[in-house]
N, CA, C and O atoms as CSV, one atom per row, in Angstrom:
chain,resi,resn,atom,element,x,y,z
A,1,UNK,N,N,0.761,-10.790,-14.479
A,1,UNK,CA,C,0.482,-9.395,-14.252
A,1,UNK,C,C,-0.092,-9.174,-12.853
A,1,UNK,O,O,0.094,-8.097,-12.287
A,2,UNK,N,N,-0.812,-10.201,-12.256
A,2,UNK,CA,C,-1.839,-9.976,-10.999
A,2,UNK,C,C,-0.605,-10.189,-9.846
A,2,UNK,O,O,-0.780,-9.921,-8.657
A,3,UNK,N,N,0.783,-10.762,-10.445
A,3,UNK,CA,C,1.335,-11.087,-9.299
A,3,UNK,C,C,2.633,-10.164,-9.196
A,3,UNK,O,O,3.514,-10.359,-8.359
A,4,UNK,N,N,2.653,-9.113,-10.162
A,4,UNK,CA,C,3.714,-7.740,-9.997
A,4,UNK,C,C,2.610,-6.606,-9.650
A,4,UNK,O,O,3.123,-5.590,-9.180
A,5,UNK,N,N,1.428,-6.575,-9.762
A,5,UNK,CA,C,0.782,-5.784,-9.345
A,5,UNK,C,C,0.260,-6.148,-7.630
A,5,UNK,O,O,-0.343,-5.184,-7.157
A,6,UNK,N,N,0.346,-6.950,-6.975
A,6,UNK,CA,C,0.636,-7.607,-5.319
A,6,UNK,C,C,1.627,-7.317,-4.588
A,6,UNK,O,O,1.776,-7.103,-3.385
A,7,UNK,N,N,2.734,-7.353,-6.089
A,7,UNK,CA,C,3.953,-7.159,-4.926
A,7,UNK,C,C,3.887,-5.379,-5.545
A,7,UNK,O,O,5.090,-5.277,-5.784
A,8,UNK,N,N,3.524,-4.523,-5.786
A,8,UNK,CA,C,3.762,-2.853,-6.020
A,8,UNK,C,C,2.706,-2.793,-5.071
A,8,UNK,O,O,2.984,-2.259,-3.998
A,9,UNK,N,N,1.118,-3.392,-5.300
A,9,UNK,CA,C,0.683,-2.599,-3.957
A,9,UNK,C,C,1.399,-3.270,-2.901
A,9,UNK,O,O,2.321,-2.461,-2.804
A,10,UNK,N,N,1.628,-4.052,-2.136
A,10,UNK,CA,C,2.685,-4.230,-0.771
A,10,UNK,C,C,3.438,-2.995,-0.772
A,10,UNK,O,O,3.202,-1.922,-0.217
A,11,UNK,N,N,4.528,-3.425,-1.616
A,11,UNK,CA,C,5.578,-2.595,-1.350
A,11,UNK,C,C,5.122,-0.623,-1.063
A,11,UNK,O,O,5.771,0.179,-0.391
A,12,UNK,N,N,3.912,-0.383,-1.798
A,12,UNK,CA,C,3.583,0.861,-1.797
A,12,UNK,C,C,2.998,1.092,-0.306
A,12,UNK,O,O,3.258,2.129,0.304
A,13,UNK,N,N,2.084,-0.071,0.322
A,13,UNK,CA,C,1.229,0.001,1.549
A,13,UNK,C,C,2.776,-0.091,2.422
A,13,UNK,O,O,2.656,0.697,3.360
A,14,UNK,N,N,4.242,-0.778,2.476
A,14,UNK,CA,C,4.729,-0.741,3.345
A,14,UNK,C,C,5.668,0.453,3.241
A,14,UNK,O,O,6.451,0.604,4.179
A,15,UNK,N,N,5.699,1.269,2.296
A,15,UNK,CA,C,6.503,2.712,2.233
A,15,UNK,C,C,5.184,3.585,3.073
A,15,UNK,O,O,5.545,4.498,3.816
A,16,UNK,N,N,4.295,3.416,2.999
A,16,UNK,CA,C,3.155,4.295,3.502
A,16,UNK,C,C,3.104,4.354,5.437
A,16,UNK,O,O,2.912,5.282,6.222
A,17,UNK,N,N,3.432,2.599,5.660
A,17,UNK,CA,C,3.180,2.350,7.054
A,17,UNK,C,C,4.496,3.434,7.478
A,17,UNK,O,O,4.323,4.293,8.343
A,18,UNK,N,N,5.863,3.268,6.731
A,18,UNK,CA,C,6.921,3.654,7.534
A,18,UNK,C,C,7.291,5.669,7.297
A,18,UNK,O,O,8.111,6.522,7.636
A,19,UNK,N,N,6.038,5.514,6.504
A,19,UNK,CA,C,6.069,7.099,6.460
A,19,UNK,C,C,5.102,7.410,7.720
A,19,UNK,O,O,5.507,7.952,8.748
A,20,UNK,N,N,4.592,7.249,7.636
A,20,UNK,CA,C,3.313,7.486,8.948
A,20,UNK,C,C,4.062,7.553,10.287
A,20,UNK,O,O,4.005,8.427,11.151
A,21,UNK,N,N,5.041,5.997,10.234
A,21,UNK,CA,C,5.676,6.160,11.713
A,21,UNK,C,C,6.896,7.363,11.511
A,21,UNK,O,O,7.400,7.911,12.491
A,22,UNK,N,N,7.193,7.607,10.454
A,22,UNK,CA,C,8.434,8.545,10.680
A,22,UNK,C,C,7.730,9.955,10.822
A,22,UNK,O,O,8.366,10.817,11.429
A,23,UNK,N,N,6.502,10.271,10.330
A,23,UNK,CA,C,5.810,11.483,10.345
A,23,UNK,C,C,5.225,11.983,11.637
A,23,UNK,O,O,5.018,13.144,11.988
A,24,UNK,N,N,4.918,10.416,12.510
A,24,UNK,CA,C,4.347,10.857,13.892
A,24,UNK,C,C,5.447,10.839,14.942
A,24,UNK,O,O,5.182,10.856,16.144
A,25,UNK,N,N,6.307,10.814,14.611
A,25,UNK,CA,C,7.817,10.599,14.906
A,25,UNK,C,C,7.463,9.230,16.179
A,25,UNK,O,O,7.579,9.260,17.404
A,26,UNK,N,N,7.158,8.488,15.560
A,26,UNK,CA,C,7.847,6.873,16.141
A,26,UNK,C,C,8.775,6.612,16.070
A,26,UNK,O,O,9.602,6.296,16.924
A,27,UNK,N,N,8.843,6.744,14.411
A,27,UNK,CA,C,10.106,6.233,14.081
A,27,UNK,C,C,11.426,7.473,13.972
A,27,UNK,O,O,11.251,8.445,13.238
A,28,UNK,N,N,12.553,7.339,14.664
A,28,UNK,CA,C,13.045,8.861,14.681
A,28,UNK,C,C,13.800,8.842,13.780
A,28,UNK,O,O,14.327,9.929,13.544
A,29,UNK,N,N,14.070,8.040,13.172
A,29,UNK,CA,C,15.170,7.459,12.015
A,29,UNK,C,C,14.700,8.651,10.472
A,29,UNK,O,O,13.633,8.716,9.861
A,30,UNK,N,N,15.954,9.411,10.273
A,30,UNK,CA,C,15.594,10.112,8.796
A,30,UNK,C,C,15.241,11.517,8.959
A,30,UNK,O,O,15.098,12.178,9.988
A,31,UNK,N,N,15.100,11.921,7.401
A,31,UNK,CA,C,14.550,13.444,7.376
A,31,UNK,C,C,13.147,13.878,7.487
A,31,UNK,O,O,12.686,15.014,7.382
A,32,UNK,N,N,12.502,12.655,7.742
A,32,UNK,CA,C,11.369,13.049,7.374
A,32,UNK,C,C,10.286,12.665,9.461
A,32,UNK,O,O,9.097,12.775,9.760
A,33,UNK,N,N,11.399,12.285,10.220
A,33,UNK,CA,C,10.636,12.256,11.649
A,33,UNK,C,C,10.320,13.937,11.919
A,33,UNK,O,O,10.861,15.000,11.614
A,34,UNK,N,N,9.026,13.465,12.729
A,34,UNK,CA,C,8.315,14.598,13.400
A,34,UNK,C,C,7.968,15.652,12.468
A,34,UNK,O,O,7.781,16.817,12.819
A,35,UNK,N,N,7.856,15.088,10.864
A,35,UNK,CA,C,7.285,16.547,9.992
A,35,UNK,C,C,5.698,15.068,9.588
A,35,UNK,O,O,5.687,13.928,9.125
A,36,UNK,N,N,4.509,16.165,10.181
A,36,UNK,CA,C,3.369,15.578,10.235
A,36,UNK,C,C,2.710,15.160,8.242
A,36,UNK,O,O,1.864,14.392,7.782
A,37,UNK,N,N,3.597,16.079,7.686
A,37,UNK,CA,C,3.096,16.244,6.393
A,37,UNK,C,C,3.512,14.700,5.850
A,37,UNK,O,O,2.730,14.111,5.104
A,38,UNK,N,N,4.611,14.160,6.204
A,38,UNK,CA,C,4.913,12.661,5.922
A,38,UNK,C,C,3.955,11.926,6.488
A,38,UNK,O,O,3.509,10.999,5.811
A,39,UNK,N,N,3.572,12.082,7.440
A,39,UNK,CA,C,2.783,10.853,7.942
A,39,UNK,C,C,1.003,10.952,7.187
A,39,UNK,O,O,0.153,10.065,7.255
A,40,UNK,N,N,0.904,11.935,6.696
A,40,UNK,CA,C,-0.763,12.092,5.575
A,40,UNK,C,C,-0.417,11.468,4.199
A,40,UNK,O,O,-1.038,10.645,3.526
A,41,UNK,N,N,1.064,12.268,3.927
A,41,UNK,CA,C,1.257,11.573,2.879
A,41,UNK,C,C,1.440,9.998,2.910
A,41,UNK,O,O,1.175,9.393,1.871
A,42,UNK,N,N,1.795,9.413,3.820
A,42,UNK,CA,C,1.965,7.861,4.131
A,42,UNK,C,C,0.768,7.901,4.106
A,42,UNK,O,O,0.481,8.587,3.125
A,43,UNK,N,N,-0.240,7.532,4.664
A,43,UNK,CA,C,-1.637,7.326,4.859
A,43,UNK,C,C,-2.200,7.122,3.426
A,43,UNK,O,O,-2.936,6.216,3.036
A,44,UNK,N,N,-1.666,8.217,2.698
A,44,UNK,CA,C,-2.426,8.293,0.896
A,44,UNK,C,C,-1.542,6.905,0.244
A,44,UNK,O,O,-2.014,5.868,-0.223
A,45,UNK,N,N,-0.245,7.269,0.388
A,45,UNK,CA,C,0.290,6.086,-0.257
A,45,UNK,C,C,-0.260,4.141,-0.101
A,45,UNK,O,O,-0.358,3.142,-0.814
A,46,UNK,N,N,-0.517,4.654,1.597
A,46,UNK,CA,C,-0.780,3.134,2.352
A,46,UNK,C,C,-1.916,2.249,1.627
A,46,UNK,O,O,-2.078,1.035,1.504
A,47,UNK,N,N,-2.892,3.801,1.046
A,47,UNK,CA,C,-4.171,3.438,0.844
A,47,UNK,C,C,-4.540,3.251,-0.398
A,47,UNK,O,O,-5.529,2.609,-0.753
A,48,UNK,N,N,-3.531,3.966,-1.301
A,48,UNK,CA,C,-3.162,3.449,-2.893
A,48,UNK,C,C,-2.504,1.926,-2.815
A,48,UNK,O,O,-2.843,1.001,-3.552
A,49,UNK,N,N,-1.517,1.852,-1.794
A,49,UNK,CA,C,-0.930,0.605,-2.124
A,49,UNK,C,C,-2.573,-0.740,-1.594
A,49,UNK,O,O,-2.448,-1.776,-2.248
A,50,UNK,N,N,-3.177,-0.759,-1.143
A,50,UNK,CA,C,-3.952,-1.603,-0.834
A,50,UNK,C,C,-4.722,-1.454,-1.919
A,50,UNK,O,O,-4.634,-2.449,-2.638
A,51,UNK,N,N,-5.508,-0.555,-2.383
A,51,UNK,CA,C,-6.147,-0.205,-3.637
A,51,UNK,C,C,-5.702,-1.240,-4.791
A,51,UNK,O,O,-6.407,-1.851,-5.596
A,52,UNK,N,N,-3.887,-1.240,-4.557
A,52,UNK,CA,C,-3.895,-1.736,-5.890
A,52,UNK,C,C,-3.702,-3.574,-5.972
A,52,UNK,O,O,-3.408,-4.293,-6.927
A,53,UNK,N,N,-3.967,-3.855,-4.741
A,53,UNK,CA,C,-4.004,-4.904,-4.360
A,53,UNK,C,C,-4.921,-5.438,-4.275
A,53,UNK,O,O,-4.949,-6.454,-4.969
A,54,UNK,N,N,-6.413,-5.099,-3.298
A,54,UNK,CA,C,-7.645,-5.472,-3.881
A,54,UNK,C,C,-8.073,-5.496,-5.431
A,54,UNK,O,O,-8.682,-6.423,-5.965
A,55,UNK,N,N,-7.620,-4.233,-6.100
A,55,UNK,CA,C,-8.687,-4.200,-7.307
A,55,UNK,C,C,-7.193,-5.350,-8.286
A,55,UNK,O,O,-7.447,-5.392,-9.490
A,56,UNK,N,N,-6.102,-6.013,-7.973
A,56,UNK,CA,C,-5.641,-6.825,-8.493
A,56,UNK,C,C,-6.480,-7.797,-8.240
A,56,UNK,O,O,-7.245,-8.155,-9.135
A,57,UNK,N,N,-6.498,-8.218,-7.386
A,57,UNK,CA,C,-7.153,-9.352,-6.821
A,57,UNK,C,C,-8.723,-10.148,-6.735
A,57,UNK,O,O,-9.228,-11.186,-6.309
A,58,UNK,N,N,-9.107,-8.819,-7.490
A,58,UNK,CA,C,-10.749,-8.866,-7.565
A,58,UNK,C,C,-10.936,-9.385,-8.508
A,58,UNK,O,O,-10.175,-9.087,-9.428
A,59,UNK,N,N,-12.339,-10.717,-8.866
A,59,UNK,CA,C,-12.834,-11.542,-9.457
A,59,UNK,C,C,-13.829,-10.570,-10.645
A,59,UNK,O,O,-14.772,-9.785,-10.547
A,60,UNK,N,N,-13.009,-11.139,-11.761
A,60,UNK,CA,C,-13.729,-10.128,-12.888
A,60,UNK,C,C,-15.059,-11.052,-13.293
A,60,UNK,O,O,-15.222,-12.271,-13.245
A,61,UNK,N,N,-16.010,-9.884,-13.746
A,61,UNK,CA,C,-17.204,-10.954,-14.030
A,61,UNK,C,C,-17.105,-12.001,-15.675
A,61,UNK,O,O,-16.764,-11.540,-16.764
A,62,UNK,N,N,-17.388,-13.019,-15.480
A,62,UNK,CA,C,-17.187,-14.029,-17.200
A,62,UNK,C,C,-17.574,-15.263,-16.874
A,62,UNK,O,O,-17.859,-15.669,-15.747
A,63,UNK,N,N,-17.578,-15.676,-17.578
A,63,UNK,CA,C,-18.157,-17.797,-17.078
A,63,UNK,C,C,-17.160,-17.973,-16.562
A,63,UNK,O,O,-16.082,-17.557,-16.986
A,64,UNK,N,N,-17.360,-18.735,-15.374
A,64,UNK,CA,C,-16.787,-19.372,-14.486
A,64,UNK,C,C,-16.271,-20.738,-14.792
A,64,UNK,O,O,-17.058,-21.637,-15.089
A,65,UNK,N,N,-14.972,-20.935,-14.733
A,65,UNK,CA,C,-14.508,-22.090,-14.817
A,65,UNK,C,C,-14.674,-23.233,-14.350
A,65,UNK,O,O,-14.516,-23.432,-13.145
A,66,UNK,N,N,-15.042,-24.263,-15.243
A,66,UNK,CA,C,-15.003,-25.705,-14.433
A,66,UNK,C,C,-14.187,-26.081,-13.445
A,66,UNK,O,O,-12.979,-26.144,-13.675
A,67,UNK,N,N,-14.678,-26.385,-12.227
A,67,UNK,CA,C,-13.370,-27.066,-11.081
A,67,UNK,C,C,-13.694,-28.649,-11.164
A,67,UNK,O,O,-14.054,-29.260,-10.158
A,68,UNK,N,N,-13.548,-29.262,-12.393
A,68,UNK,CA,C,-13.607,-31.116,-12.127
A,68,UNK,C,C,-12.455,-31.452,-12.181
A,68,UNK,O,O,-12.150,-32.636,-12.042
């Protein structure tokens, strides 16, 4: 489960990066260059997709396993 929830946040943080560049029109490619409203909405997505990657990744509290 921790390792389909890594690859959705990625994939969500890298739809976010390429909205941002198409919103600030970097990227000129598509319908969505030079409309600023894509590139906030990228930003939200970027920041959900990392969200769901840390809180995958985060050490739940319980006894800690033996490392012998």
């Amino acid at each position: 489960m921790k390792w389909l929830l890594d690859i959705v946040g990625v994939v969500l943080a890298l739809f976010g990066i390429v909205w941002i560049l198409q919103g600030t029109d970097i990227l000129t490619t598509g319908f969505m260059a030079g409309h600023i409203q894509y590139a906030i909405l990228g930003v939200i997505v970027a920041i959900v997709g990392v969200g769901v990657v840390v809180l995958a990744n985060r050490r739940r509290g319980g006894t800690p396993t033996a490392s012998r």
